[in-house]
N, C-alpha and C positions, 0 to 999 in steps of 0.2 A: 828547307834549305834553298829550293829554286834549283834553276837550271843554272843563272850564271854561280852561284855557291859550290855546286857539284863539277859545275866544269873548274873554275878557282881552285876547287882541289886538288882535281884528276891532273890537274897541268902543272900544278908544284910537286907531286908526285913524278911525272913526268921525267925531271932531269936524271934523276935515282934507280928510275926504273930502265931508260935507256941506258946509264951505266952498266945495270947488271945484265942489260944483255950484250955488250959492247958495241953499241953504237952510239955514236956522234950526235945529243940532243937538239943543237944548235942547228936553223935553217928549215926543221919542221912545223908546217903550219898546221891546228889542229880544224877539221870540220865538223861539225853534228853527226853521228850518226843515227842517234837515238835518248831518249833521256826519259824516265821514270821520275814521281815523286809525289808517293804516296803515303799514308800514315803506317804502313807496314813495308812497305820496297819501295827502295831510291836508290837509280843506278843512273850511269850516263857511260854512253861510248863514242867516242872518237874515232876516226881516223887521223891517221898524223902523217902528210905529206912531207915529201921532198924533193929537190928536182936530183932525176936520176937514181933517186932510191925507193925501192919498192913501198910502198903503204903501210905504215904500220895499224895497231888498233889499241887505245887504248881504253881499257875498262874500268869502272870505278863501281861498286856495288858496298857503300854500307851500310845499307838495309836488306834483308836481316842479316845483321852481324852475326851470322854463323860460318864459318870455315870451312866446314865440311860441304856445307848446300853451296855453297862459292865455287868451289873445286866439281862439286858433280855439275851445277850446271854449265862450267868451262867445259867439263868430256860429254856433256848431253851436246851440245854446240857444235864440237867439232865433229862427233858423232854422227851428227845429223850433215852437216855440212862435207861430208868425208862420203856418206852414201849418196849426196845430192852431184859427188864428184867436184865439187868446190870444195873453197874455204881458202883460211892461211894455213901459213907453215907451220903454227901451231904458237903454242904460249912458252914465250921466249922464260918469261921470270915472272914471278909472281908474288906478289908481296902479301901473305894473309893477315897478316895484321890491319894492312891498309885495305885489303879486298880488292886488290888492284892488279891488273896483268897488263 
């Protein structure tokens, strides 16, 4: 798929996912944060700025389409991110179908 494929997705995803957390899509700009694509894992992450509102993060993994591995490695993440004393505020919504937060 590429990087710009994965990101084209993750961003039409995007307005849906900021719905379901209620916030405001419009006026976020997304940056690279990382992006995979491989013949077994293809993921890409985002940041999504805006002015005055804190960062958000948007994730996209649909390789390997499993749900389960999607959801542990979100709580391996903030797990890790939680003892490093960082991170975010956590995974607003999550869409497993799409493997998206």
């Amino acid at each position: 798929m590429g990087r710009t494929g994965l990101e084209r997705t993750a961003l039409a995803l995007w307005p849906r996912l900021a719905a379901m957390a209620g916030v405001t899509p419009n006026h976020y700009e997304p940056r690279l944060l990382t992006w995979r694509d491989e013949p077994t894992r293809r993921r890409i992450v985002l940041e999504m700025a805006s002015p005055g509102q804190p960062p958000l993060v948007l994730k996209l993994a649909p390789l390997p389409s499993d749900p389960a591995l999607f959801a542990g490695s979100l709580a391996a993440q903030q797990a890790a991110l939680r003892a490093m004393g960082a991170g975010c505020r956590g995974c607003w919504r999550r869409s497993p179908k799409a493997m998206s937060c």
